[in-house]
Structures are given as structure tokens and as C-alpha cells.
N, C-alpha and C positions, 0 to 999 in steps of 0.2 A: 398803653405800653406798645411800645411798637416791637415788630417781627423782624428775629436776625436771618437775614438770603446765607443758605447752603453754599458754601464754596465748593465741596466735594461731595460724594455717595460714601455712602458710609457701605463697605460691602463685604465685611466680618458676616453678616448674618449670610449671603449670598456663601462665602466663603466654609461654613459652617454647614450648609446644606450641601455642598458638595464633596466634605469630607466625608459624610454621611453614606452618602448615592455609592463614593470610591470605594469604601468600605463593605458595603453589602456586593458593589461586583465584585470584588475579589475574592473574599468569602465565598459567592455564590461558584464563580469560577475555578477556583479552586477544589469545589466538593466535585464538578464534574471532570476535571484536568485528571486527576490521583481516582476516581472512580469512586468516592468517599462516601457517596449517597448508596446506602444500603437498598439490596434490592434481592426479591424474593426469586430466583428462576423457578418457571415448570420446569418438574420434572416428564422425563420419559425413558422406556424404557430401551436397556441395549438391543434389542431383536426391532428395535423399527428404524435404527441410528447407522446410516451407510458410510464407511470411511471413506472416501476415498483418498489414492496415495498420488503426493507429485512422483511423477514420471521426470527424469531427467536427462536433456540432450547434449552433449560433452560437445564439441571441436575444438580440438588441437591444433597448437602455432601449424601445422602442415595444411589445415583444414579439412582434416578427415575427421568425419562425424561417426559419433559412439553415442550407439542410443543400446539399455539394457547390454552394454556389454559387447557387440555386437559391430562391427565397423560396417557402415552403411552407406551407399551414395543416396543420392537425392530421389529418386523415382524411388528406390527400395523403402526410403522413412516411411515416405507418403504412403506407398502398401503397407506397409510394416502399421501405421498411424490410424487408419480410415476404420478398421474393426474397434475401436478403443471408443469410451466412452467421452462423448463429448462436452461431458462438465469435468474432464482431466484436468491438473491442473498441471501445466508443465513448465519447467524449470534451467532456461537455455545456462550451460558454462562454457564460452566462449575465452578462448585467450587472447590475451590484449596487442598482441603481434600479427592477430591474422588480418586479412584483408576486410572491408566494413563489407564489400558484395557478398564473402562466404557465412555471414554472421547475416545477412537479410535473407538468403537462399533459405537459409533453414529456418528465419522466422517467417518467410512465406508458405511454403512446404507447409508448415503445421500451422496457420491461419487459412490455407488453402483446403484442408480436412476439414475446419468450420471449429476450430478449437478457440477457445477465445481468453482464455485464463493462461496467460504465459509470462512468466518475469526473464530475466536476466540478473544473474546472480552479479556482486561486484563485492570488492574489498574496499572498506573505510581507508581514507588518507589519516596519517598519522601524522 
């Protein structure tokens, strides 16, 4: 009896293991994307749990900066800043008409204090 030559790969089976592999990554991906996999935290108690608050530095289309309320020039922040604790986290609101050098002054100013946690607030485009 003679033997019939393969013209092709038959690759259903190859095909079939890799619905398999797609399958469990999504699954697996999924439980950690949604937070799915149950998990037990320690507890502790409130008296050892320190809050701290974002502090937040306003300028205005003028460029005049409002920290606590307070209208401040740039040496004042920096004094105003340097007593504060250095894992603050603060929270620049910057108007989108001001100049980009008056919106750096002031993220230098408080990168200068040694502050390292600071975002810049923004509105989503619709």
C-alpha cells in the first residue's frame, strides 16, 4: 500500500489550542481589570491612619495665584509652602488663557520646597 504526500497542515488542532490560551487570558484579565478576585484586606486601626488633605493652588486668567484663600506672589507661596509637610499632595488650578511661564513659576515654586506629589487639575473634552 503505498503512502498519500500531505498537500497541506491541517491546523484545526493548532487553531483549537489557541481558542483555549484566548480564552483563559481574558477570563484571567478580566478578574484583575473590574478588581473581581476577592481579597481579604488587614485591617487597622483609625488612631494609627494619617489623612492627609490635597492643598490646592488656584491662578487666575490674570495670573494671580490663590493658595488657601489668600492671594500670593511667588516668594510669599514658597514661605507660605516650606512649613507644610512634604508628602502634601497638591493640586495646581491653572486657567487655560494664562501664559504657560505663569503656570511653570508656580510648579517650580512648590517642586523647589521639595514637594513631589502635585497634579494639575483639567476638564474632559466632550
Amino acid at each position: 500500500m503505498e503512502e498519500k504526500e500531505f498537500d497541506y497542515i491541517n491546523i484545526i488542532p493548532f487553531v483549537d489550542i489557541m481558542l483555549v490560551l484566548l480564552t483563559i487570558v481574558l477570563t484571567t484579565s478580566t478578574f484583575i481589570a473590574s478588581g473581581g478576585i476577592p481579597v481579604n484586606l488587614p485591617k487597622a486601626s483609625r488612631s494609627n491612619q494619617e489623612v492627609i488633605k490635597t492643598r490646592t493652588i488656584q491662578v487666575d486668567v490674570n495670573g494671580t495665584v490663590i493658595f488657601d484663600g489668600h492671594i500670593l506672589t511667588m516668594p510669599a507661596l514658597a514661605t507660605v509652602l516650606r512649613p507644610l509637610d512634604r508628602a502634601t499632595p497638591f493640586l495646581i488650578r491653572a486657567d487655560r488663557d494664562i501664559s504657560l511661564q505663569g503656570f511653570v513659576d508656580v510648579l517650580d515654586t512648590v517642586k523647589s520646597c521639595g514637594f513631589s506629589r502635585v497634579s494639575l487639575q483639567t476638564e474632559s473634552r466632550q
